[in-house]
C-alpha positions as CSV (number, residue, x, y, z in Angstrom):
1,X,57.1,-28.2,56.6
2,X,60.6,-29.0,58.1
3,X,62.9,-28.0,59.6
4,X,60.5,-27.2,62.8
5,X,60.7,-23.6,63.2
6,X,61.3,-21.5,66.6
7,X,60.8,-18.4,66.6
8,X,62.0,-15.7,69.7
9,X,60.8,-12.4,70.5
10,X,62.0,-10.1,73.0
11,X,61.8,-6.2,73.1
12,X,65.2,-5.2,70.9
13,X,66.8,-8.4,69.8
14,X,69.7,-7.9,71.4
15,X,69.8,-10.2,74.3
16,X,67.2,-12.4,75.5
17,X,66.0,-13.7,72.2
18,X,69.6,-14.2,70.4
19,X,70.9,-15.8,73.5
20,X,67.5,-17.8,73.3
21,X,67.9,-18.8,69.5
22,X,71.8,-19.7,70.2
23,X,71.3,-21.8,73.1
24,X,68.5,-24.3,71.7
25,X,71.0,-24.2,68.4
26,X,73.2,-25.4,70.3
27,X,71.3,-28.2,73.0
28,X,70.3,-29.3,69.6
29,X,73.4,-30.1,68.6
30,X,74.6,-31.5,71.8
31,X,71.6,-33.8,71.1
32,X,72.2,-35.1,67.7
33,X,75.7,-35.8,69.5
34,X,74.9,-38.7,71.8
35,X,72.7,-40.0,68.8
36,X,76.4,-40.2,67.0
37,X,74.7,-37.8,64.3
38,X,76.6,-34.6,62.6
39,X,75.8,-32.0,64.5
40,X,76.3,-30.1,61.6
41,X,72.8,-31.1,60.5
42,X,71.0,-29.2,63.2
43,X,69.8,-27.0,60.6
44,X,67.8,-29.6,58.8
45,X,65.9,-30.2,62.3
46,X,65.4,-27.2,63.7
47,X,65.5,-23.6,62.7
48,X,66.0,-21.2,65.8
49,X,66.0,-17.5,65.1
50,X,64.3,-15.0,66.6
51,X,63.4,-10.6,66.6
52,X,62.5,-8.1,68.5
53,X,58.7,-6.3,68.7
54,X,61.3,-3.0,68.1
55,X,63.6,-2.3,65.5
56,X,66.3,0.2,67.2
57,X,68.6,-2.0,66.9
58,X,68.2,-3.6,63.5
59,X,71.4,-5.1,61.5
60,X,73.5,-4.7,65.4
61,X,75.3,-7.6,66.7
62,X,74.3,-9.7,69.8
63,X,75.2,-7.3,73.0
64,X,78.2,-8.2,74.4
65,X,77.3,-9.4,77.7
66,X,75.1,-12.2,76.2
67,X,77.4,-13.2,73.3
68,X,79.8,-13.7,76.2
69,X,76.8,-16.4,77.7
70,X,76.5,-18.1,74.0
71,X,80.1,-18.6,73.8
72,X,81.3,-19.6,77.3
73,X,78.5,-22.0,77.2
74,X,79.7,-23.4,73.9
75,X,77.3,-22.2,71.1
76,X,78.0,-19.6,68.5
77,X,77.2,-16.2,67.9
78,X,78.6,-15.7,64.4
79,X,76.5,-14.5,61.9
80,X,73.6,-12.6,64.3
81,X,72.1,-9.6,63.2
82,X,69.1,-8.1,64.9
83,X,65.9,-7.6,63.1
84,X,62.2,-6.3,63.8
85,X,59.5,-8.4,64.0
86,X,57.3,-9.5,61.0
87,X,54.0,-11.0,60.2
88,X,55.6,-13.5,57.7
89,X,58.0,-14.6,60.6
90,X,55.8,-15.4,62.9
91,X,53.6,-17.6,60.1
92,X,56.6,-19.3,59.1
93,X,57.0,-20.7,62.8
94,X,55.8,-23.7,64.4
95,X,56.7,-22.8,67.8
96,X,57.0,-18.7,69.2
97,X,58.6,-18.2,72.1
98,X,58.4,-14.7,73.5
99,X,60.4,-13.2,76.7
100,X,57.5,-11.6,78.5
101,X,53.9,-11.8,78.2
102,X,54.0,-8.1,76.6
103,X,56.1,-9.7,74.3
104,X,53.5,-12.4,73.7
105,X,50.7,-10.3,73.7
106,X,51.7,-8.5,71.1
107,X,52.6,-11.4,68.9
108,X,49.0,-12.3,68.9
109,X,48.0,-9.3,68.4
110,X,49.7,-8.9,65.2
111,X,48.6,-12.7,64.4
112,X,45.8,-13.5,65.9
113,X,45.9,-17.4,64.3
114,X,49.4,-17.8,66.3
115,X,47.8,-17.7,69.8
116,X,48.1,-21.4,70.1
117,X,51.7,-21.9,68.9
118,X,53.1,-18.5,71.0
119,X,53.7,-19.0,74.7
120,X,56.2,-17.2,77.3
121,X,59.2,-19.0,77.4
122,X,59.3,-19.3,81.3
123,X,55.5,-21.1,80.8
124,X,56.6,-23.0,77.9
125,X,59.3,-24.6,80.0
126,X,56.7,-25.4,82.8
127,X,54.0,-26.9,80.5
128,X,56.5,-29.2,79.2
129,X,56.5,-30.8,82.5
130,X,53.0,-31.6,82.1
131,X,53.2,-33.5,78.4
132,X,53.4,-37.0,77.9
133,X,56.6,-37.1,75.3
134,X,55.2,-41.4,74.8
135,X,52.2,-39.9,73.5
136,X,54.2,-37.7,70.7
137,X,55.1,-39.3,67.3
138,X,58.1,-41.8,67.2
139,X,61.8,-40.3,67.8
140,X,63.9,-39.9,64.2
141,X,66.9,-37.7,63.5
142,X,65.5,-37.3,60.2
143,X,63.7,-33.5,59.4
144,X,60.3,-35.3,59.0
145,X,60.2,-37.1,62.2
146,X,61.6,-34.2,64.3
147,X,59.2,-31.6,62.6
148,X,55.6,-33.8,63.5
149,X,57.1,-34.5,67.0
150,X,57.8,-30.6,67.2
151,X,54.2,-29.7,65.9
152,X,52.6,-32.4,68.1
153,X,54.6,-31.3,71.1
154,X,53.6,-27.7,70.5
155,X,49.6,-28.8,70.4
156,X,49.8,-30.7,73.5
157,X,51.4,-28.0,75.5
158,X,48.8,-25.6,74.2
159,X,46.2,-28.2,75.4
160,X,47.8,-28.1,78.9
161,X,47.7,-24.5,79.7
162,X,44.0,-24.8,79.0
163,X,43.7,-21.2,78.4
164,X,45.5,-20.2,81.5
165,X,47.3,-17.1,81.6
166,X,51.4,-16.9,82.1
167,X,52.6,-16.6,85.4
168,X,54.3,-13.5,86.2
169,X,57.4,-15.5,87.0
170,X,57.4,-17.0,83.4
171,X,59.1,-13.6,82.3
172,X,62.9,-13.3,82.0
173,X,63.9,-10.1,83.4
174,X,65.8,-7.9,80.6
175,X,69.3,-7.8,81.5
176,X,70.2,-4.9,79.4
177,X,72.9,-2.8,80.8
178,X,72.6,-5.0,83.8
179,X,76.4,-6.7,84.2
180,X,77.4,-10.2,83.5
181,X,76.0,-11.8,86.8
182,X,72.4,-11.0,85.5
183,X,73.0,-12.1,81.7
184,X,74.2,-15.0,83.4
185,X,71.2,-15.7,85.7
186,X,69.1,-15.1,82.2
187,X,70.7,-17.2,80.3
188,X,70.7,-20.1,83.1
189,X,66.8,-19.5,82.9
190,X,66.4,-19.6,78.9
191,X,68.3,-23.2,79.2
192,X,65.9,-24.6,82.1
193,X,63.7,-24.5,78.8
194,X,65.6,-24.9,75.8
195,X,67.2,-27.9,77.0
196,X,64.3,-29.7,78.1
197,X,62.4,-28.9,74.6
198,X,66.1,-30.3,72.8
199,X,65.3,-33.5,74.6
200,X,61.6,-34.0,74.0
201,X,62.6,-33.3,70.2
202,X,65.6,-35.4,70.3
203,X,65.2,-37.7,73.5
């Protein structure tokens, strides 16, 4: 049921997946935007959050470097706290979208019934390419409208990867302890997907 649910993994939650969860918050809200909606309401659409398949770094804040990212780009970093991955999180979500294919691999291997709603997010971005958004339920702002065109875009992508593995260059590289040129380059790769999925959801 709405709001349509993403869920991101990565190793500690730290990083890739809050910078992940923040930046489709916020396309989202750039979205409902140019539709003249509140952007306040993003939270009735879409739900991004995300954990990590460790929990070292439970109830810590975003890492500095990529709370820089969030915020220079315009989203919001308030409010984070990392958390370990659960079984109950990953049922709640329509969509997961996981860092690496480790990271996806063990997602389905802790739910097996998730396989077809958990892709890398690199892949996820390319298989998007390959969806036909006229074919996807009609466009609404409204909860209800934007949670069937999720689920529906979700199926179709998992129709066109046909079973096919990720590539290797669907992973984003962790940038941990890395330096702000390669937060940077991650966080330019995690919006050459989360703004496309914004737009299929919101066009």
């Amino acid at each position: 049921m709405p709001p349509f649910t993403v869920l991101h993994v990565c190793m500690g939650n730290i990083c890739r997946s809050p910078m992940a969860e923040r930046l489709l918050l916020l396309a989202v809200r750039e979205r409902l935007g140019r539709h003249g909606a509140d952007p306040a309401r993003s939270d009735e659409l879409v739900h991004s959050h995300s954990a990590g398949t460790g929990g070292w770094h439970a109830g810590e804040e975003m890492n500095p470097p990529a709370a820089r990212q969030v915020t220079a780009r315009g989203g919001d970093v308030a409010g984070f706290a990392a958390r370990k991955l659960r079984s109950d999180l990953i049922d709640a979500a329509d969509l997961v979208l996981t860092a690496t294919a480790d990271q996806q691999e063990y997602v389905v291997a802790l739910r097996p019934d998730a396989a077809a709603r958990t892709f890398v997010l690199g892949e996820f971005g390319r298989l998007l390419g390959l969806v036909d958004a006229a074919a996807l339920p009609p466009v609404e702002a409204t909860p209800d409208a934007v949670h069937a065109r999720g689920v529906a875009l979700v199926a179709a992508a998992d129709a066109a990867r046909q079973g096919a593995s990720p590539l290797p260059t669907d992973d984003l590289d962790d940038p941990w302890g890395r330096g702000d040129q390669c937060f940077s380059r991650v966080a330019d790769e995690i919006e050459e997907t989360v703004h496309p999925l914004a737009s299929v959801l919101l066009p």
